[in-house]
PyMOL Python script that loads the backbone (N, CA, C, O; Angstrom):
from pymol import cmd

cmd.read_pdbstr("""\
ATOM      1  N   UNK A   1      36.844  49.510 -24.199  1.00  0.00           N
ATOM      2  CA  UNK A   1      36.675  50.024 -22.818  1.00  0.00           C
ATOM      3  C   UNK A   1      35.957  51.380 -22.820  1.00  0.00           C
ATOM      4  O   UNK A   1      34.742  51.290 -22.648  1.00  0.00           O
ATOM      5  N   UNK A   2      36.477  52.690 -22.987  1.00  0.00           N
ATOM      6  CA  UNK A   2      36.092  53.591 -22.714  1.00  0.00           C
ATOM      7  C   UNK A   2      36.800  54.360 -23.800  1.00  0.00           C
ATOM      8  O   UNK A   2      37.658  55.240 -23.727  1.00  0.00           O
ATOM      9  N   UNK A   3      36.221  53.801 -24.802  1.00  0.00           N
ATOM     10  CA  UNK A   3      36.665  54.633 -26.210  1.00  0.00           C
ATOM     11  C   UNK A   3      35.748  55.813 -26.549  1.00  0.00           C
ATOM     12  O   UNK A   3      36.178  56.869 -27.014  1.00  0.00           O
ATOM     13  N   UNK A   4      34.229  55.523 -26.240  1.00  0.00           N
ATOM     14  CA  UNK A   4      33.463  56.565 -26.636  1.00  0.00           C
ATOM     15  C   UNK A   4      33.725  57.900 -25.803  1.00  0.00           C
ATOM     16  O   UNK A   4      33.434  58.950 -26.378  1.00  0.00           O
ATOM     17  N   UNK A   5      34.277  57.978 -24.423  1.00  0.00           N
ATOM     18  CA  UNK A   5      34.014  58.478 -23.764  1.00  0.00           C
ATOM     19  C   UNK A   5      35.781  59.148 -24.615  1.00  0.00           C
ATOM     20  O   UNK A   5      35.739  60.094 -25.402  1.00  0.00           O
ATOM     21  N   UNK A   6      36.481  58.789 -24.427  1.00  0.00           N
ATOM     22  CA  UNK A   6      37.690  59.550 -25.192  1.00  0.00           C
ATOM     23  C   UNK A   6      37.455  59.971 -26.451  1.00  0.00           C
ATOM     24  O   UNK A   6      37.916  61.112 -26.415  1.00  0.00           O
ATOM     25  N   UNK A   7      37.105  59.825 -27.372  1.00  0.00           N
ATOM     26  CA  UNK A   7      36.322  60.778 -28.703  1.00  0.00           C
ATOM     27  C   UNK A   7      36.185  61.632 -28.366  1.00  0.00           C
ATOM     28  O   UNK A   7      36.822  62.623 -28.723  1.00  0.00           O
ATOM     29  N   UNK A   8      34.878  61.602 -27.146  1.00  0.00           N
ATOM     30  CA  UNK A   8      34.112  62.677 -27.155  1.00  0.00           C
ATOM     31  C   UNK A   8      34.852  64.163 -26.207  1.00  0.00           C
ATOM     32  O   UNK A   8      34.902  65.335 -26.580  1.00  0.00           O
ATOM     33  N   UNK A   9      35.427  63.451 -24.707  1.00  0.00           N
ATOM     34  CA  UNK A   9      36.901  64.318 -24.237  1.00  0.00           C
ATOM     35  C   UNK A   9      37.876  65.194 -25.410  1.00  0.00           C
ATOM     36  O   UNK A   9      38.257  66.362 -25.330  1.00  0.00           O
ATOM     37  N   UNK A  10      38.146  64.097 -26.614  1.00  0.00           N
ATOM     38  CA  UNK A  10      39.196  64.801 -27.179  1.00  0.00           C
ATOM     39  C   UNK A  10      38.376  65.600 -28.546  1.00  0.00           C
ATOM     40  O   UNK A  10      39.042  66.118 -29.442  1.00  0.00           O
ATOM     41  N   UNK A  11      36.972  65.611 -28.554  1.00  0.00           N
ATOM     42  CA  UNK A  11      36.377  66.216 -29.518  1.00  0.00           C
ATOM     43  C   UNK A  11      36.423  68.066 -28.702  1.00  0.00           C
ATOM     44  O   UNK A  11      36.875  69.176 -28.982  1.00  0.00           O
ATOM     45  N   UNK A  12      35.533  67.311 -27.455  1.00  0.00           N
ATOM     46  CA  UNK A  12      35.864  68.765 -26.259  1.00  0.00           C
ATOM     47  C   UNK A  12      37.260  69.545 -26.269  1.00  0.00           C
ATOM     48  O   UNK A  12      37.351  70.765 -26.130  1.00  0.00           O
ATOM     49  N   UNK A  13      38.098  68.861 -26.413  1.00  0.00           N
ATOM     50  CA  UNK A  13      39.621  69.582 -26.237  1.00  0.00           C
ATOM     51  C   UNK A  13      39.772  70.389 -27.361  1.00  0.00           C
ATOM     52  O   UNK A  13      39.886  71.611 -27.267  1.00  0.00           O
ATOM     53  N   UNK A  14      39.782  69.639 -28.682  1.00  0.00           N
ATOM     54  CA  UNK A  14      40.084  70.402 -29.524  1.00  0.00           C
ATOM     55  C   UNK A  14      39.247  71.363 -30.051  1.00  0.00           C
ATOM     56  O   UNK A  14      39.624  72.108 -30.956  1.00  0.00           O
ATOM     57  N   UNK A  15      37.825  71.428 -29.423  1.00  0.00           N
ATOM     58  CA  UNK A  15      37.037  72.632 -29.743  1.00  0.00           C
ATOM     59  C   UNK A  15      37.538  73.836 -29.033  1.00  0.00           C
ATOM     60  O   UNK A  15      37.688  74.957 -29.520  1.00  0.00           O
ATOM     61  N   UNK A  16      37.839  73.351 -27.486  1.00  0.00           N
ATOM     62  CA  UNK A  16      38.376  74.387 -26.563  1.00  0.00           C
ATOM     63  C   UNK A  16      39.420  75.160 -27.554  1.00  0.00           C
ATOM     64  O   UNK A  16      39.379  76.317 -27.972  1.00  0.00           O
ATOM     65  N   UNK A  17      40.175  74.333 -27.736  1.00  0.00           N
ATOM     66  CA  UNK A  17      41.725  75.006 -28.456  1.00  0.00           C
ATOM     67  C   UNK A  17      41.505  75.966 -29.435  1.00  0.00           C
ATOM     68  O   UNK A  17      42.081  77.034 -29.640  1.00  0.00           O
ATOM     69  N   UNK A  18      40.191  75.191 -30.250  1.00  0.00           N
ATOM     70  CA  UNK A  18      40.232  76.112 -32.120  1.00  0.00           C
ATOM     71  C   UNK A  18      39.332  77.420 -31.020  1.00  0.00           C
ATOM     72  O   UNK A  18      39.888  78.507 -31.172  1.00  0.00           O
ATOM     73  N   UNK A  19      38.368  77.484 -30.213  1.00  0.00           N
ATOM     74  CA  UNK A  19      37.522  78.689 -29.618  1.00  0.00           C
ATOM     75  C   UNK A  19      39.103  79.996 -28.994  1.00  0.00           C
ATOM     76  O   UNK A  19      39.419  81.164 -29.218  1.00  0.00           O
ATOM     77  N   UNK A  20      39.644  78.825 -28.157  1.00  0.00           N
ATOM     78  CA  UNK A  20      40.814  79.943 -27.644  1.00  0.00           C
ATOM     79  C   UNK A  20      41.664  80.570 -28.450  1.00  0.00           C
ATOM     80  O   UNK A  20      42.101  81.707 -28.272  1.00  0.00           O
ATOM     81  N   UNK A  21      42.023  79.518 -29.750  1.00  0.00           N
ATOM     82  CA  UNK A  21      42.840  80.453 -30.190  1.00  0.00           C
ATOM     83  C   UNK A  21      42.617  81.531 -30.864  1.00  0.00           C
ATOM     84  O   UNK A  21      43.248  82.581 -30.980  1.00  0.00           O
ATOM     85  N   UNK A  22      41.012  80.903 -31.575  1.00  0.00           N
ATOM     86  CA  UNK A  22      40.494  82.429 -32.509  1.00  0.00           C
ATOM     87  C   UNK A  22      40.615  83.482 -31.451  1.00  0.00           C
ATOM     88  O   UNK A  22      41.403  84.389 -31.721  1.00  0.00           O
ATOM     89  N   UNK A  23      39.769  83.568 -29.889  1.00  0.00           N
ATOM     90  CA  UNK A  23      39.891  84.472 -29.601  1.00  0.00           C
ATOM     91  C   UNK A  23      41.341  85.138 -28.982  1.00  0.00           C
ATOM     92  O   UNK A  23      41.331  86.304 -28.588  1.00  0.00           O
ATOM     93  N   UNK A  24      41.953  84.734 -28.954  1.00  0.00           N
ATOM     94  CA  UNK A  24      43.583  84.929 -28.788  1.00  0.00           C
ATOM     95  C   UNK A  24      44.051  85.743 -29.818  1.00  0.00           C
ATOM     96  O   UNK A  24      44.852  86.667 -29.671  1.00  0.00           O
ATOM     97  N   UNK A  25      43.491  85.354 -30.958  1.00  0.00           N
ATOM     98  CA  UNK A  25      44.055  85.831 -32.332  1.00  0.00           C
ATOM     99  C   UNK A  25      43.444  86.950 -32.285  1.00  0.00           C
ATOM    100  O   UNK A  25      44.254  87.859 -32.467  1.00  0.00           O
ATOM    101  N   UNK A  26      42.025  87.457 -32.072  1.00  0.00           N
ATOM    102  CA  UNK A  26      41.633  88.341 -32.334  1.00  0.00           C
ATOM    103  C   UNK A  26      41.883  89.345 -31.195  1.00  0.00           C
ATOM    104  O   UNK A  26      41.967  90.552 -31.423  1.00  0.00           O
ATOM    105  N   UNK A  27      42.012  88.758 -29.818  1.00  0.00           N
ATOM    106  CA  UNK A  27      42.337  90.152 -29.414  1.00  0.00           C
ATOM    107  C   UNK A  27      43.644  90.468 -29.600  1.00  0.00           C
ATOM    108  O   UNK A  27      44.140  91.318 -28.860  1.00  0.00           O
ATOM    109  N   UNK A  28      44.263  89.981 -30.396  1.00  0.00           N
ATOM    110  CA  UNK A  28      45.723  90.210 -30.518  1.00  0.00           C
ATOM    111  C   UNK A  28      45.631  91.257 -31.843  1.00  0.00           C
ATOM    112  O   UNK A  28      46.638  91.948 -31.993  1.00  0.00           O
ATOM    113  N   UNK A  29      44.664  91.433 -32.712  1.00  0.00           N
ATOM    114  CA  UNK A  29      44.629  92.507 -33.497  1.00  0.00           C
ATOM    115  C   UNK A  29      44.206  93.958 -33.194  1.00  0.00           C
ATOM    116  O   UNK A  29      43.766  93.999 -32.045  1.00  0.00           O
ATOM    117  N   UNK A  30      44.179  95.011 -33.717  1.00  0.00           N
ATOM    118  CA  UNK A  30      44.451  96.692 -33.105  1.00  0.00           C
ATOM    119  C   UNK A  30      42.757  96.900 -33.174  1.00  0.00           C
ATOM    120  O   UNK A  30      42.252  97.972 -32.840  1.00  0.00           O
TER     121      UNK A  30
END
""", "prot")
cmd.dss("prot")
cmd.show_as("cartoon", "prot")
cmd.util.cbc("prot")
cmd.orient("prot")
């Protein structure tokens, strides 16, 4: 059905996540 289209959603998600958390992490340092 609409498998390609979920890859590519959950490729998007988890880029979001690894981008937010670096920057999360980093402004969390002094």
């Amino acid at each position: 059905p609409m498998h390609g289209t979920a890859d590519s959603l959950n490729v998007s998600v988890s880029a979001a996540i690894i981008i937010y958390e670096a920057l999360r992490q980093r402004s969390l340092q002094p």
